[in-house]
C-alpha positions in Angstrom: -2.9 17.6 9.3 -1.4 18.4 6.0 -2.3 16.7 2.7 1.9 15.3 2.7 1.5 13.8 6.4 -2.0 12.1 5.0 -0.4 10.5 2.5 2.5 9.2 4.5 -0.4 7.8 7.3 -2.2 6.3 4.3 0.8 4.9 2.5 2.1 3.4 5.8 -1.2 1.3 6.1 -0.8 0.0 2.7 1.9 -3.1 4.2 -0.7 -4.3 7.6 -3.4 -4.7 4.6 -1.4 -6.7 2.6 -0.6 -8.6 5.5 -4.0 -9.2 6.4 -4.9 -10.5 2.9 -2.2 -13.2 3.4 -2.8 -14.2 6.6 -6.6 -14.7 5.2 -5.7 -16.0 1.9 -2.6 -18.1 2.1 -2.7 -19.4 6.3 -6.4 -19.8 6.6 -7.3 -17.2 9.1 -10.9 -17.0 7.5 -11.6 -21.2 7.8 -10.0 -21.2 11.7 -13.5 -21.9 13.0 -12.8 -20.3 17.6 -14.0 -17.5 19.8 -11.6 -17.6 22.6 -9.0 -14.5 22.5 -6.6 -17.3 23.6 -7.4 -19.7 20.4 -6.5 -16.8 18.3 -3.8 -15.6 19.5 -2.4 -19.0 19.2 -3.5 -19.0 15.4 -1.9 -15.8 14.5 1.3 -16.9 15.9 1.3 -19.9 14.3 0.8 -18.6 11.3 3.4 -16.2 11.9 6.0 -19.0 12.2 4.8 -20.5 9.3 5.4 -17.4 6.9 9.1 -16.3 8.9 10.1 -20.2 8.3 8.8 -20.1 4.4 10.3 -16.9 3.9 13.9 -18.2 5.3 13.9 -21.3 3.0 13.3 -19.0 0.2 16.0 -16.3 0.9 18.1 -16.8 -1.6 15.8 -17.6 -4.8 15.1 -15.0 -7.3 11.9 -14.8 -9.0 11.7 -15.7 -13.4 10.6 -13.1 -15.5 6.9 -14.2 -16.0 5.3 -11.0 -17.1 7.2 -9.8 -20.4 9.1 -6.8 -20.7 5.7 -4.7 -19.7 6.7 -5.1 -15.7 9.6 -4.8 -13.8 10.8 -8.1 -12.3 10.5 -8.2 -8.5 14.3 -8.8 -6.6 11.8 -11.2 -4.2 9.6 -13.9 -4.5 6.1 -13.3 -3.2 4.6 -15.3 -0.6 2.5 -17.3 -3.4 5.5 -17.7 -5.4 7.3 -19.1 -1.9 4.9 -21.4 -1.3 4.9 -23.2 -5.0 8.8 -23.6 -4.5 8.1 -25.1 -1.2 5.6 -27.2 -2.3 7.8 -28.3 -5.5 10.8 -29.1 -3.1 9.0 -31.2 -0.6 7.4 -33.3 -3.8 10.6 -33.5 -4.9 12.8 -34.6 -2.0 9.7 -37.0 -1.1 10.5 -38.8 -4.7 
């Protein structure tokens, strides 16, 4: 394989890591305490849902400039970043 198709492989993966590190980190993959092929299954698509349907109510907000002039401004919010709005809205709609 050539050094160009190696990097392209390795670059690929780079977006199912990330994905795994939210799926641990922000759905709670890592506390989901089963065994049965049929329990997780269940989990991962759940948490599936959960991240389409967060990502839908935040479509159309644009992230603030939080990091200076340093970085480049993201056009997207992160899922972290999702999940505060979310959480601000439902405090706020709840009074």
């Amino acid at each position: 394989m050539s050094a160009l198709g190696i990097v392209r492989i390795y670059g690929a993966r780079f977006p199912l890591e990330t994905g795994f590190r939210d799926s641990k980190q922000h759905f709670g993959l890592t506390t989901y305490q089963v065994r049965g092929e049929r329990s997780i299954e269940r989990i991962v698509h759940l948490c599936l849902w959960a991240q389409t349907l967060l990502r839908l109510v935040c479509w159309h907000q644009k992230p603030e400039p939080i990091y200076g002039a340093w970085r480049k401004a993201l056009s997207y919010l992160t899922l972290p970043q999702q999940k505060r709005l979310s959480l601000m809205q439902c405090r706020i709609s709840a009074g």
